[in-house]
C-alpha positions as CSV (number, residue, x, y, z in Angstrom):
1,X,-18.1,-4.5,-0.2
2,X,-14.0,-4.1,-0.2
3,X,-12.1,-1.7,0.9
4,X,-9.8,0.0,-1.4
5,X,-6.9,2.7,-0.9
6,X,-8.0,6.1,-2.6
7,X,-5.7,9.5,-2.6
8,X,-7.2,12.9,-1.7
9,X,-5.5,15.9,-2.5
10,X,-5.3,18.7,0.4
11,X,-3.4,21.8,0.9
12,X,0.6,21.1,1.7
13,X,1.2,21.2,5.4
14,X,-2.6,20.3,6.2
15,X,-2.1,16.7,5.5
16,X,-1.9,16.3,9.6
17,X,-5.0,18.0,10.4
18,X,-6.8,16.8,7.4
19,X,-6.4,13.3,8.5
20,X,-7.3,13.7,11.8
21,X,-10.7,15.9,10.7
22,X,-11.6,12.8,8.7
23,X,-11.1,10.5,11.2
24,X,-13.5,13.0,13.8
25,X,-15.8,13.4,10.7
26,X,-16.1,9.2,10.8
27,X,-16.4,9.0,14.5
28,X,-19.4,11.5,14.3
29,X,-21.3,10.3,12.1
30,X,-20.7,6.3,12.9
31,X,-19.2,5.9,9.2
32,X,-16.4,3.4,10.3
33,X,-18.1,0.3,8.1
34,X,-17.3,3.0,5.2
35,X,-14.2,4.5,5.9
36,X,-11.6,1.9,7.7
37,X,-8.3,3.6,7.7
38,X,-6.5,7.4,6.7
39,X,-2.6,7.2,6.3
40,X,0.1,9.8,5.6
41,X,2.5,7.8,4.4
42,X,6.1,8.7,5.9
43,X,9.9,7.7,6.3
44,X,12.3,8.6,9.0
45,X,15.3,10.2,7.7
46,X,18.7,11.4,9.8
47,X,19.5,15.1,9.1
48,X,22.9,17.1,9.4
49,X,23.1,20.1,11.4
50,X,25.5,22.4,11.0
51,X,28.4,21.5,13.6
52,X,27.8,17.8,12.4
53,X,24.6,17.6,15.0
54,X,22.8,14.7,13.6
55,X,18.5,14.2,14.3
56,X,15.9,12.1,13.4
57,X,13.2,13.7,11.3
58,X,10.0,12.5,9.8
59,X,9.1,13.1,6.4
60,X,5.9,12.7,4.2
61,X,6.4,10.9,1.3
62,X,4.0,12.2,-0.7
63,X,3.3,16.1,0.8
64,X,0.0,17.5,-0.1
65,X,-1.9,13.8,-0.3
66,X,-3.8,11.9,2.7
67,X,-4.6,8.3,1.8
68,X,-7.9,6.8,2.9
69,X,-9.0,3.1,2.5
70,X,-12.9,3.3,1.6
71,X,-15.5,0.6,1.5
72,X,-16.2,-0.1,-2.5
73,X,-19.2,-1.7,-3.9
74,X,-18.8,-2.1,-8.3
75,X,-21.5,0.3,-10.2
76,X,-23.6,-0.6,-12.9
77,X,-20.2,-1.4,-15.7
78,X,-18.2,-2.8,-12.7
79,X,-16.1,0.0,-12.2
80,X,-15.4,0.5,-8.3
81,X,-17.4,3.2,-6.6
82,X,-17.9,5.0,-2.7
83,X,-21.1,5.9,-1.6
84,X,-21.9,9.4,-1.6
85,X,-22.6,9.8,1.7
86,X,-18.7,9.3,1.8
87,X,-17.8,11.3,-0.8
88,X,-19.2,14.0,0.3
89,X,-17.8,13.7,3.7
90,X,-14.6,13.5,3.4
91,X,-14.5,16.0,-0.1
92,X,-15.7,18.8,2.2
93,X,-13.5,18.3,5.1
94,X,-11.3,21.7,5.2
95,X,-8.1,21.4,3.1
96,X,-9.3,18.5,0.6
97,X,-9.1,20.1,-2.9
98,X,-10.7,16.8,-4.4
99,X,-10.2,12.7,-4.9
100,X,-7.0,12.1,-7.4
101,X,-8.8,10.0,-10.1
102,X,-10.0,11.0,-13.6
103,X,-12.1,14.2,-13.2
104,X,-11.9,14.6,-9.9
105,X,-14.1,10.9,-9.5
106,X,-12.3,8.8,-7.0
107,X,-10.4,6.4,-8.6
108,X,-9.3,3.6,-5.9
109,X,-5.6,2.4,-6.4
110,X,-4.5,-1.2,-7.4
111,X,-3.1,-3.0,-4.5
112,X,0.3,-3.7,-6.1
113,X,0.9,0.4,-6.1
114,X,-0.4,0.5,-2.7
115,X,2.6,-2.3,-1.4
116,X,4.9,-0.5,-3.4
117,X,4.1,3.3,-1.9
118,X,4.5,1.7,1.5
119,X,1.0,3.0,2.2
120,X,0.1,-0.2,3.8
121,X,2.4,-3.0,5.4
122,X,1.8,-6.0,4.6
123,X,3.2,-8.7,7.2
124,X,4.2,-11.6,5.3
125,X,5.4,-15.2,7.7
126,X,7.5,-17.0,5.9
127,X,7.6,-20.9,6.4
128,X,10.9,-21.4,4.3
129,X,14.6,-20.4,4.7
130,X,17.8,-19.9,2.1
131,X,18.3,-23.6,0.9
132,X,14.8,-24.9,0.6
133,X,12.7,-26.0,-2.3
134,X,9.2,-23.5,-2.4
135,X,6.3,-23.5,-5.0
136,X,5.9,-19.7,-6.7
137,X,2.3,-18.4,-6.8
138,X,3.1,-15.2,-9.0
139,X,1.3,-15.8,-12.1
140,X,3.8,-15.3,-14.3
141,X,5.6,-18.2,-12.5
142,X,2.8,-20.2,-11.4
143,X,3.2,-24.2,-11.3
144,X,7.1,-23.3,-11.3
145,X,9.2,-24.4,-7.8
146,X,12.6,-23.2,-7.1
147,X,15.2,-22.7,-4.6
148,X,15.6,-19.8,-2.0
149,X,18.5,-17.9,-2.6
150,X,18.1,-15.2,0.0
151,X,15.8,-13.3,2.1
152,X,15.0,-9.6,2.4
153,X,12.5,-9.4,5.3
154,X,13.0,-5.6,5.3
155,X,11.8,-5.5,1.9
156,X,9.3,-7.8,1.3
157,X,11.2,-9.9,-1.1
158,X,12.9,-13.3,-1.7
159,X,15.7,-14.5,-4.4
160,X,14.4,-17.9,-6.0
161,X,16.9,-19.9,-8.2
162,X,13.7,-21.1,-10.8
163,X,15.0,-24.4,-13.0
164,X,12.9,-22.9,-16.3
165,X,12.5,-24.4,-19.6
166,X,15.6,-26.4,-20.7
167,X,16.8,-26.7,-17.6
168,X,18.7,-23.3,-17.4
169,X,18.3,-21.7,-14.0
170,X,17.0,-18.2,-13.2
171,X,17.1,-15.6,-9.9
172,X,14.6,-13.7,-9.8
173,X,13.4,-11.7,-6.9
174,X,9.6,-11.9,-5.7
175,X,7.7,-11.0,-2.8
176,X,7.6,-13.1,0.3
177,X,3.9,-13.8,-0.1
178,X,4.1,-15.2,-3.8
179,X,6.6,-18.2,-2.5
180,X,5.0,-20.9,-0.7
181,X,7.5,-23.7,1.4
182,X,6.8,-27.1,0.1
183,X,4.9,-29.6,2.1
């Protein structure tokens, strides 16, 4: 068994509690092995008062959803499935209005959505700089090398100069874990 991300609808402004019920509901009943993690995705923003007062405030980036990474084992047509043991537990925790998925069945999300909602960080090390020749692993670009242009490390991503066909040159922008340094 994996563990995938899946997204529970609650009430707005119960996400807080909700998360921290399902994490006392896992505790309780030893489930840890099945659920591994609950996330409320959120981003600090800086707010104006009136009188040009400025403050930090934390926002959820997705209000009314919890996220919770749950232990996957592939039914009978190879579709991913929880146990119902988990379903059930965290479905009836108070505020959860259901799984987000195709009638109301859990539907785990793929891992590129989960990098890209910031729902779980990633930490990339990188063994390359601006400058230096690397070897790209993205499938699209796989058995292609090319030259680091720049680095985001804030984002995630790095600018490769990629000699294609014909020898015309290309920047395209990829994330730090699909560029490997060459040996």
């Amino acid at each position: 068994m994996d563990a995938r991300w899946y997204v529970i609808h609650v009430y707005s402004g119960y996400e807080n509690k909700v998360a921290a019920n399902i994490e006392k509901v896992v505790e309780n009943r030893g489930m840890q092995d099945q659920v591994q993690g609950v996330k409320i995705p959120t981003e600090t923003v800086i707010e104006t008062k009136e009188g040009g007062k400025k403050r930090e405030v934390e926002r959820k980036l997705f209000p009314g959803y919890v996220f919770v990474k749950i232990a996957t084992f592939l039914d009978d047509h190879d579709q991913p499935k929880i146990t119902d043991e988990c379903w059930w537990a965290v479905r009836n925790i108070r505020g959860v209005t259901g799984f987000v998925g195709p009638d109301n069945r859990p539907a785990p999300l793929e891992e590129e959505k989960v990098a890209e909602m910031g729902v779980e960080q990633r930490r990339v090390e990188i063994n390359y700089k601006a400058g230096d020749e690397v070897n790209i692993t993205h499938p699209n670009f796989e058995g292609f090398t090319g030259r680091v242009e720049s680095i985001n490390e804030e984002q995630g991503t790095v600018k490769v100069a990629i000699t294609a066909l014909f020898g015309k040159e290309t920047v395209t922008e990829l994330a730090m874990d699909w560029v490997e340094a060459i040996d």
